[in-house]
C-alpha positions as CSV (number, residue, x, y, z in Angstrom):
1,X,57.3,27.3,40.4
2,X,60.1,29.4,41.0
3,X,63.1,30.3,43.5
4,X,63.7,34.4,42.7
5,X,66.7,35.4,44.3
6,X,67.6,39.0,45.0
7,X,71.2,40.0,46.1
8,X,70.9,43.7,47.6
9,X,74.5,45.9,46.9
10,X,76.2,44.7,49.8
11,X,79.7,47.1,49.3
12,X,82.0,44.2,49.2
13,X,80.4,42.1,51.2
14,X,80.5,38.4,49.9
15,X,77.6,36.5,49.0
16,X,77.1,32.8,46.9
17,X,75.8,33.2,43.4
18,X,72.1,33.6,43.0
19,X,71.9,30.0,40.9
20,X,73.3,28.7,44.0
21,X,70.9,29.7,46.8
22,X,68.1,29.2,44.7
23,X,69.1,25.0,44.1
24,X,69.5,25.1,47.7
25,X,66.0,26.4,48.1
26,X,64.8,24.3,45.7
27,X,66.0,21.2,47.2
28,X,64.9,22.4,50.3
29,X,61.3,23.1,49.3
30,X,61.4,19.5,48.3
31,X,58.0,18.7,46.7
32,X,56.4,21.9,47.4
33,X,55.8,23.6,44.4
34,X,54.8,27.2,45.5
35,X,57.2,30.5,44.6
36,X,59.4,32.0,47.3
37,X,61.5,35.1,47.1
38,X,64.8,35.4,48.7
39,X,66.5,38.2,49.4
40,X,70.1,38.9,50.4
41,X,70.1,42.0,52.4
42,X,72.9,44.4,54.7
43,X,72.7,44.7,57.7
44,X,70.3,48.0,57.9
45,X,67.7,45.9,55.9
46,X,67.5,43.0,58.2
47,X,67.6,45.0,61.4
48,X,64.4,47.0,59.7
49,X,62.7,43.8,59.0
50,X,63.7,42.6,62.7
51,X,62.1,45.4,64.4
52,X,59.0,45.8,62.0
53,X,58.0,42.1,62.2
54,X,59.7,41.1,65.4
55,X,60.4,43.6,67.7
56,X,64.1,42.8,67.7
57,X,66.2,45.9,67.0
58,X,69.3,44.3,65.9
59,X,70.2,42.4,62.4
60,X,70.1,38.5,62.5
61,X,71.2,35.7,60.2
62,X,67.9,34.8,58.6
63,X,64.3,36.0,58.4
64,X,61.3,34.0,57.1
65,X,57.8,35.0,56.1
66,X,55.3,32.6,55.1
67,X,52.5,33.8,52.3
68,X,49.2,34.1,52.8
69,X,48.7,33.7,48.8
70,X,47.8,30.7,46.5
71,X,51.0,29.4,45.1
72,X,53.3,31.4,47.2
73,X,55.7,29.8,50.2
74,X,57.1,33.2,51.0
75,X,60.0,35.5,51.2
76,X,63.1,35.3,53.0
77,X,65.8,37.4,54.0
78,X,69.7,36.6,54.8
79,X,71.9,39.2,56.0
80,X,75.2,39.1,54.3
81,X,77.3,40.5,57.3
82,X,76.0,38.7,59.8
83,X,76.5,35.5,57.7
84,X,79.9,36.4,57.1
85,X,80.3,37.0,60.6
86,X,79.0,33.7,62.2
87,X,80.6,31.6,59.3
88,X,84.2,32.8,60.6
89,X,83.3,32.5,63.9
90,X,82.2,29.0,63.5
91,X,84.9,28.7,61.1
92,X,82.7,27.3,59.3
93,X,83.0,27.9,54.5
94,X,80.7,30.5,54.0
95,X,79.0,28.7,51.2
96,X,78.1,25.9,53.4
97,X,76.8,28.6,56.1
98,X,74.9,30.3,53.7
99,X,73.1,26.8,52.5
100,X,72.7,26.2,56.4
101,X,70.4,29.4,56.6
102,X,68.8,29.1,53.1
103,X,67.6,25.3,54.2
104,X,66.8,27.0,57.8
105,X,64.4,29.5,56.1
106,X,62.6,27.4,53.7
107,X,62.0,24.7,56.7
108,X,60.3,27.8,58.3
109,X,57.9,28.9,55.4
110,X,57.3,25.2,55.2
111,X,55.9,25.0,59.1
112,X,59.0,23.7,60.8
113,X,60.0,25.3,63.7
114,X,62.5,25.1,66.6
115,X,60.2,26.1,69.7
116,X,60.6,23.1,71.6
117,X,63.4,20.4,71.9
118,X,61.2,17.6,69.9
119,X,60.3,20.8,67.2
120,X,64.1,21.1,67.2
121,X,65.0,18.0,66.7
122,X,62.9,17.5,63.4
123,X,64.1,20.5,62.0
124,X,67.8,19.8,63.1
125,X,67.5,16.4,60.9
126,X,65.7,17.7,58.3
127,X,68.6,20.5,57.9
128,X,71.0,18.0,58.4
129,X,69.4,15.1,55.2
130,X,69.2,18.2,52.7
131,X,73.1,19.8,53.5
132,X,74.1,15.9,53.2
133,X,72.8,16.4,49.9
134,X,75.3,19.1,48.7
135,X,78.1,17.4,50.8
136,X,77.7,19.6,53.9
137,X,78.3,18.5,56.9
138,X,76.2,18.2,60.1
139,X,76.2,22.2,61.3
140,X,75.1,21.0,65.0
141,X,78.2,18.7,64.9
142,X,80.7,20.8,66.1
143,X,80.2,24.1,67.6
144,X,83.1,25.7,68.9
């Protein structure tokens, strides 16, 4: 099945190419061969999202929302600025940030969560083996 990526005009804003996020989905998704969307949005977009499906009125990195359908995973959403944002403030590339919330999101429309410390934990590792994959290191390692 496929990875369809969308890249929303973000005015300058930087985002990895769309054959990039979709390997990193794809790796993510591992065996699972349902279709997801993912969508990189600005800042108005995700905040909408937030607020429709959330009740959070403020952007936020990364959105995921499972299918209900046959051989669907879901959708996804990144937000460009706040990506941007959080990779230099964890001065961290933005590539590897980006793959960081890509992995994040698929682990969510997959049923891994982060709602306890043992949920956490799982989902931590299972973030960490598939960034190891592209060469990314451990983003729990060293938060400054």
């Amino acid at each position: 099945m496929t990875v369809d990526v969308q890249i929303a005009e973000l005015a300058g804003i930087p985002a990895p190419p769309a054959r990039k996020i979709a390997r990193w989905a794809e790796v993510a998704r591992g065996e699972d061969t349902r279709s997801l969307c993912l969508r990189v949005v600005g800042e108005s977009e995700s905040a909408a999202l937030n607020a429709r499906f959330r009740d959070r009125d403020r952007a936020t990195n990364v959105l995921a929302f499972p299918a209900e359908e046959p051989g669907v995973l879901g959708d996804i959403a990144i937000c460009a600025p706040v990506a941007a944002r959080e990779a230099r403030q964890q001065a961290k590339a933005l590539a590897d940030h980006y793959a960081h919330l890509v992995v994040h999101g698929v682990l969510h429309l997959l049923g891994l969560d982060h709602d306890t410390p043992v949920n956490a934990a799982d989902m931590e590792s299972r973030e960490i083996q598939v960034l190891g994959r592209f060469g990314i290191v451990d983003p729990y390692g060293d938060q400054t």
